[in-house]
C-alpha positions as CSV (number, residue, x, y, z in Angstrom):
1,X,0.0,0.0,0.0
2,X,1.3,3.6,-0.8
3,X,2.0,5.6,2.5
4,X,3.1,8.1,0.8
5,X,2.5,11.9,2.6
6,X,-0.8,13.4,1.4
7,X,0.5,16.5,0.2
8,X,3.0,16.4,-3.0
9,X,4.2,18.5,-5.2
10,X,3.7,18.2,-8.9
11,X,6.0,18.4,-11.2
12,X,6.6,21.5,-13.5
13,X,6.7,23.8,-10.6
14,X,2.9,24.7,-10.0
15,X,1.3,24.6,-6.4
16,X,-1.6,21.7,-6.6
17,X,-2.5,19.5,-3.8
18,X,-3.5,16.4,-3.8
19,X,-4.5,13.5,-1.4
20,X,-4.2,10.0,-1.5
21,X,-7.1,7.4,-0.9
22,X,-7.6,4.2,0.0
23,X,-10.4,3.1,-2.4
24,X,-13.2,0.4,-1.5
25,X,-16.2,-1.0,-3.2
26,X,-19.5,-1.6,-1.3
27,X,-21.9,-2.9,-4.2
28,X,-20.1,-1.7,-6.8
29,X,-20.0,2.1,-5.7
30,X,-16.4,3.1,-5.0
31,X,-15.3,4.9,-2.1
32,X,-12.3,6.8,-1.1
33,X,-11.0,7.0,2.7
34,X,-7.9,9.6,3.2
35,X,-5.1,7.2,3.4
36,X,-3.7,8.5,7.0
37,X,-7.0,7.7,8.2
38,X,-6.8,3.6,7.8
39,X,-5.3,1.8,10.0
40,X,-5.2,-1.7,8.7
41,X,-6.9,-3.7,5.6
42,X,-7.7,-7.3,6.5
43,X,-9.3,-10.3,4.8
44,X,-12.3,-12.0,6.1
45,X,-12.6,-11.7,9.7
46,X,-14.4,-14.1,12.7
47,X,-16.8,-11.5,13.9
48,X,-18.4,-11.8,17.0
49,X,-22.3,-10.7,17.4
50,X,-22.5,-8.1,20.4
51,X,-25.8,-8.4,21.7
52,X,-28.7,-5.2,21.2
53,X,-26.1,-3.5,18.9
54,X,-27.9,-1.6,16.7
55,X,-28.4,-3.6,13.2
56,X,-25.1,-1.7,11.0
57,X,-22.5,-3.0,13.6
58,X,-21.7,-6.7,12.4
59,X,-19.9,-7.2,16.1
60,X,-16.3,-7.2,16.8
61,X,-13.3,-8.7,15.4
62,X,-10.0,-9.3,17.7
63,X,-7.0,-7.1,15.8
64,X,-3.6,-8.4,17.7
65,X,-5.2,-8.0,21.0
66,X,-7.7,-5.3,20.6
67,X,-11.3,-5.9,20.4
68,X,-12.2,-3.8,17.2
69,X,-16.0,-3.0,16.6
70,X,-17.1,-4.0,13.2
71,X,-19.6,-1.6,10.8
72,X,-21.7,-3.5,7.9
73,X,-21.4,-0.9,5.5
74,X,-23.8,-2.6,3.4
75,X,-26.7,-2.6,6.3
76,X,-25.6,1.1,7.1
77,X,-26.7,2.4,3.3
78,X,-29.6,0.2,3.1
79,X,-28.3,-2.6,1.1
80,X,-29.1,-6.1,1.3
81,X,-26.6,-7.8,3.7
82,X,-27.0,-11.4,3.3
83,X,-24.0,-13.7,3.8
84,X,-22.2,-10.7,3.6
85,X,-20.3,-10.1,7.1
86,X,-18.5,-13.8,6.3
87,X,-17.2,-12.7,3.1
88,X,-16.5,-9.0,3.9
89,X,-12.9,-7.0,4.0
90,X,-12.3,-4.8,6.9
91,X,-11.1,-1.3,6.7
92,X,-9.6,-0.6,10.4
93,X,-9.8,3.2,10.9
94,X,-9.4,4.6,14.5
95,X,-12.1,7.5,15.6
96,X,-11.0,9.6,19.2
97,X,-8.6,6.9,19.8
98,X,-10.7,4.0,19.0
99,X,-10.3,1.4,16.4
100,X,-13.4,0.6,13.6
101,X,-13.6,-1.7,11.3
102,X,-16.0,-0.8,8.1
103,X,-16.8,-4.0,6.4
104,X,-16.6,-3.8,2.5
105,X,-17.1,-5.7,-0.2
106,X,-13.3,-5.4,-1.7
107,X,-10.6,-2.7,-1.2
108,X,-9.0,-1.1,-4.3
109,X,-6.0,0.6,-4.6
110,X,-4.6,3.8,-3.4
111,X,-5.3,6.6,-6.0
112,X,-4.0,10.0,-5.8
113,X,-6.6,13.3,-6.7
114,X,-5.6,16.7,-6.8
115,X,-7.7,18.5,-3.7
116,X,-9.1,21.1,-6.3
117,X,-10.9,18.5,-8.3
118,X,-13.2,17.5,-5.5
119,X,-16.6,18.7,-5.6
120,X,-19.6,18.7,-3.4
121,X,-21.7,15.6,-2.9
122,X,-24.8,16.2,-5.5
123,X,-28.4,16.6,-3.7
124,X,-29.6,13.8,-6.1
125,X,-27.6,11.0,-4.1
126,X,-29.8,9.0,-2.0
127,X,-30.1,10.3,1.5
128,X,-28.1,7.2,3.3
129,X,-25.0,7.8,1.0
130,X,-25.3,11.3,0.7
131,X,-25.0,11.5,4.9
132,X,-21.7,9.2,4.7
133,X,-20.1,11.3,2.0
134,X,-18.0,14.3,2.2
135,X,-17.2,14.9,-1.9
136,X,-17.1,13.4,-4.9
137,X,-14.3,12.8,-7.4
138,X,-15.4,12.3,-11.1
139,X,-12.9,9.7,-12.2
140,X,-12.8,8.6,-16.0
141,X,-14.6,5.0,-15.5
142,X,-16.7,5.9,-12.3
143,X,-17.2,8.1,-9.4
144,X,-15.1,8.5,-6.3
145,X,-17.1,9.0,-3.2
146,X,-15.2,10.5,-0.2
147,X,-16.1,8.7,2.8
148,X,-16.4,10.6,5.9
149,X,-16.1,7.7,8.8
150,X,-16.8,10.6,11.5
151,X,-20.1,10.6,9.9
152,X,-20.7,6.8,9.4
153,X,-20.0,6.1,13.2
154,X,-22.0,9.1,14.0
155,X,-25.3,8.2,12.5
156,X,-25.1,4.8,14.0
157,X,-24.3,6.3,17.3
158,X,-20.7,5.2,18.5
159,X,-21.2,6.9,22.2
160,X,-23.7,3.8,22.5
161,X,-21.3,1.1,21.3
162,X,-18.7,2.5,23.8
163,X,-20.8,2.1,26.7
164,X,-21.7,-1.7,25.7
């Protein structure tokens, strides 16, 4: 994976920015998390139910000693979910110190976008995504959602799953 800084300079002396992304599927639509936000990419996981968790956290999944809590994206935007958890990859990303995992369907690889060709999420995006979103990148094959995990643990209400 590139760990590369987020901030490079281009060649031929002019000032653009860019970022780098981890890039992630959930039912074909392709997301983007800011590289320094992930944590870890793993394959299939054994993830443990945790009981009266709301329905978009899958359970928890044991990362080298640390109990991780696990997010089915594909329950969190409404999508159907069977046999999915079993099958899923797992994006770690920590949020005020704690480790997440967002279950996906695959993880891509790390693209870099200049920071002036992000534009605002368009009104016309269903609700769910549109909440979870933060900008979209219009790439030549597809479109680039920016994931904002701040928002995704937000909605699902992360205070609760720290107190379980």
């Amino acid at each position: 994976m590139n760990t590369s800084p987020n901030m490079t300079a281009p060649a031929e002396g002019s000032e653009t920015s860019t970022e780098d992304y981890v890039t992630m599927k959930v039912a074909g639509q392709t997301f983007g998390i800011p590289v320094l936000n992930v944590r870890d990419v793993l394959s299939p996981q054994i993830i443990t139910r945790i009981p009266l968790a709301s329905v978009e956290i899958a359970g928890s999944l044991n990362l080298r000693g640390r109990i991780v809590t696990a997010i089915d994206m594909r329950t969190r935007l409404g999508l159907p979910a069977d046999g999915f958890v079993e099958r899923a990859m797992a994006v770690v990303v920590e949020h005020d110190d704690e480790p997440f995992s967002l279950l996906v369907d695959e993880v891509g690889e790390v693209l870099s976008l200049p920071v002036s060709e992000r534009q605002s999420v368009p009104a016309t995006l269903d609700e769910r995504w549109r909440e979870v979103s933060q900008g979209i990148y219009r790439l030549e094959d597809r479109l680039l959602l920016v994931l904002s995990v701040t928002s995704v643990l937000s909605a699902i209400g992360v205070d609760a799953v720290h107190a379980a």
